[in-house]
C-alpha positions in Angstrom: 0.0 0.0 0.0 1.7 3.4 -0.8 0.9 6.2 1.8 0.0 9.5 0.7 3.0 12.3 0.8 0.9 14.1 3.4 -1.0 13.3 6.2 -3.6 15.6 8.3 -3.8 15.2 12.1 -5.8 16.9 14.4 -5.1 18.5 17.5 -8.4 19.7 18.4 -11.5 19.6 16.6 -10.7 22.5 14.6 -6.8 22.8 14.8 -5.5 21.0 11.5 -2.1 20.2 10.7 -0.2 18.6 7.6 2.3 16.7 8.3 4.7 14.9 5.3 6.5 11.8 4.7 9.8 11.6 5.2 12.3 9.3 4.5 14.7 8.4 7.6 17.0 6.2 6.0 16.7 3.3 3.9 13.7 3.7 2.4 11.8 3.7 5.7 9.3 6.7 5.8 7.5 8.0 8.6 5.0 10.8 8.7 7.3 13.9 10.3 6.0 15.0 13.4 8.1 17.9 15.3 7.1 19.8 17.9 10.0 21.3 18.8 9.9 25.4 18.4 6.0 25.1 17.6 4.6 27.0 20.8 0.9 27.3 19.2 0.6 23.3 19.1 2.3 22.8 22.1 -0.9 25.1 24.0 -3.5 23.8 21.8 -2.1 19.7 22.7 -1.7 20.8 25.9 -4.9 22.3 26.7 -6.6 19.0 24.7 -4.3 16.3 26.4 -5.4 18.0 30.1 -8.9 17.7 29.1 -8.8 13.7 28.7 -6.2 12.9 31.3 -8.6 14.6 33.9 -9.7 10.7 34.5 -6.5 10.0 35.8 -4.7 10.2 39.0 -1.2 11.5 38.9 1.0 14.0 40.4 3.4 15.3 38.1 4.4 15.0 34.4 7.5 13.0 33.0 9.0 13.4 29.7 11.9 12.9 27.4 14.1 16.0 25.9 13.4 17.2 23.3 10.0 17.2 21.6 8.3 16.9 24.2 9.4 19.7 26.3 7.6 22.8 25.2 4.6 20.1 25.3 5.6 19.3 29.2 6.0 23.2 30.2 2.6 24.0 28.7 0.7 21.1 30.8 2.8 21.7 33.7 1.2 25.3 34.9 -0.5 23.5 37.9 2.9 21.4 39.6 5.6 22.9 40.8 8.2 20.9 38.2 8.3 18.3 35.8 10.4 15.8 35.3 13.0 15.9 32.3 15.0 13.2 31.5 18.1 13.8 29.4 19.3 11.8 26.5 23.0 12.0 27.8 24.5 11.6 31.2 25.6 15.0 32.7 28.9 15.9 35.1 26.5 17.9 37.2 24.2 14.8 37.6 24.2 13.8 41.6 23.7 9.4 41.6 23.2 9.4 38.3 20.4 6.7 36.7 20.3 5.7 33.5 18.9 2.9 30.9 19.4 2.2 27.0 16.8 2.6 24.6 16.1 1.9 20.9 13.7 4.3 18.6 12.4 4.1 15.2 13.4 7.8 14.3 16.4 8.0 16.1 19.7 5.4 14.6 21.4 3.0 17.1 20.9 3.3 20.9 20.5 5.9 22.7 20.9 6.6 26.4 18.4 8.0 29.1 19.7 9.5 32.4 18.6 11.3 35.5 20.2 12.9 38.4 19.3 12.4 41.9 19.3 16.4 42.4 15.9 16.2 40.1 14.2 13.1 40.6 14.0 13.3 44.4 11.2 15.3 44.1 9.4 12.6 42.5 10.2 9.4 44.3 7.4 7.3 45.7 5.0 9.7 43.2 2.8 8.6 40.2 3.4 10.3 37.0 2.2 11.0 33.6 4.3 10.0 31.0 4.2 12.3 28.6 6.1 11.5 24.4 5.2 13.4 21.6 4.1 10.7 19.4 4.2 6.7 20.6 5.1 3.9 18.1 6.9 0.9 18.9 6.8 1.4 22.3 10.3 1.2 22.7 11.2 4.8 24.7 8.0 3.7 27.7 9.8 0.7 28.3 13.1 2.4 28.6 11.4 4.9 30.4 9.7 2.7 32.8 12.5 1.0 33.6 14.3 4.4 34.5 11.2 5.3 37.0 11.5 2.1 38.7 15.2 2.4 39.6 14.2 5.9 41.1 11.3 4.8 42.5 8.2 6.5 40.4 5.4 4.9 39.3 3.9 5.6 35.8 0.0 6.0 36.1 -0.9 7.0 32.9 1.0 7.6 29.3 0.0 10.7 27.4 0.9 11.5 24.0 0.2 14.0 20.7 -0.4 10.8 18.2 0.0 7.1 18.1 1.8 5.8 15.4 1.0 2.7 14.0 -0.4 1.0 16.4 -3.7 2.2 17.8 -2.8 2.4 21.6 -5.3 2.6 24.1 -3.0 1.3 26.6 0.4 -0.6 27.2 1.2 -3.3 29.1 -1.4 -2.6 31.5 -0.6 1.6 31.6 -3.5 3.3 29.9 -2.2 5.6 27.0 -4.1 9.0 26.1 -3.7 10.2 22.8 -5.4 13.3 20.4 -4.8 11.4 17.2 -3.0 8.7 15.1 -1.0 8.8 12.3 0.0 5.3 9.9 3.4 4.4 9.8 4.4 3.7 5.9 7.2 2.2 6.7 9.6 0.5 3.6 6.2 0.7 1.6 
């Protein structure tokens, strides 16, 4: 099946946005979704992800740098911090933890790490995972497995778009999500 060269997602009910296909490498295409730098769909996802998560009992948001970021600051105006892990371990990190993971639009491994300084705030807390966009599922189990060694329980997983896969929840976590996009893949 060939994919179309675009793809329109929703972020609300009347906040449209193209996105296109994009080849990553070997002929494998995904449907480019980057939040980075876009403030307006980081308020309008934010404001729309609050909404549905209002089901859910957590009490604080956890997310990955980078795309997720400006996403994370715009949900976060009720906590006093969110948690950001960092895609490289840091000198200034106190008791560093840290796990490997493996994503689709990223090549080889990459690394996940927290310091103590930041995520003592957290420990013995439920969070909100929070990605821009969930596929494999890859980056929630890295990401799990990084909450467990310091102690924080993910409640619920909230994200912009599944990918893929339809997720309404994974391995037992419930995942929230404002749209879905197909992955085209080597079509």
């Amino acid at each position: 099946m060939k994919h179309p060269d675009t793809y329109t997602i929703h972020l609300s009910a009347d906040y449209p946005v193209v996105l296109d296909k994009l080849d990553i490498g070997g002929g494998f295409c995904i449907y480019s979704f980057d939040m980075c730098g876009e403030s307006e769909w980081n308020r309008v996802a934010a404001k729309e992800l609050l909404d549905k998560l209002q089901a859910y009992d957590f009490d604080a948001i956890m997310t990955v740098q980078t795309k997720s970021c400006g996403l994370a600051q715009a949900m976060s105006e009720q906590y006093p911090r969110y948690l950001e892990i960092r895609k490289s371990r840091k000198a200034f990190m106190v008791e560093p933890q840290g796990v490997t993971v493996e994503s689709i639009t990223t090549h080889g491994k990459q690394e996940l790490w927290i310091g103590k300084e930041k995520y003592q705030h957290f420990t013995g807390k439920r969070v909100c995972f929070l990605d821009d966009v969930v596929s494999t599922g890859g980056t929630i189990d890295a990401v799990k497995a990084l909450a467990e060694k310091i102690g924080v329980e993910i409640a619920v997983v909230a994200c912009v778009l599944t990918e893929g896969t339809r997720w309404t929840e994974y391995k037992g976590i419930p995942v929230v999500s404002l749209d879905h996009i197909p992955l085209p893949g080597n079509e």
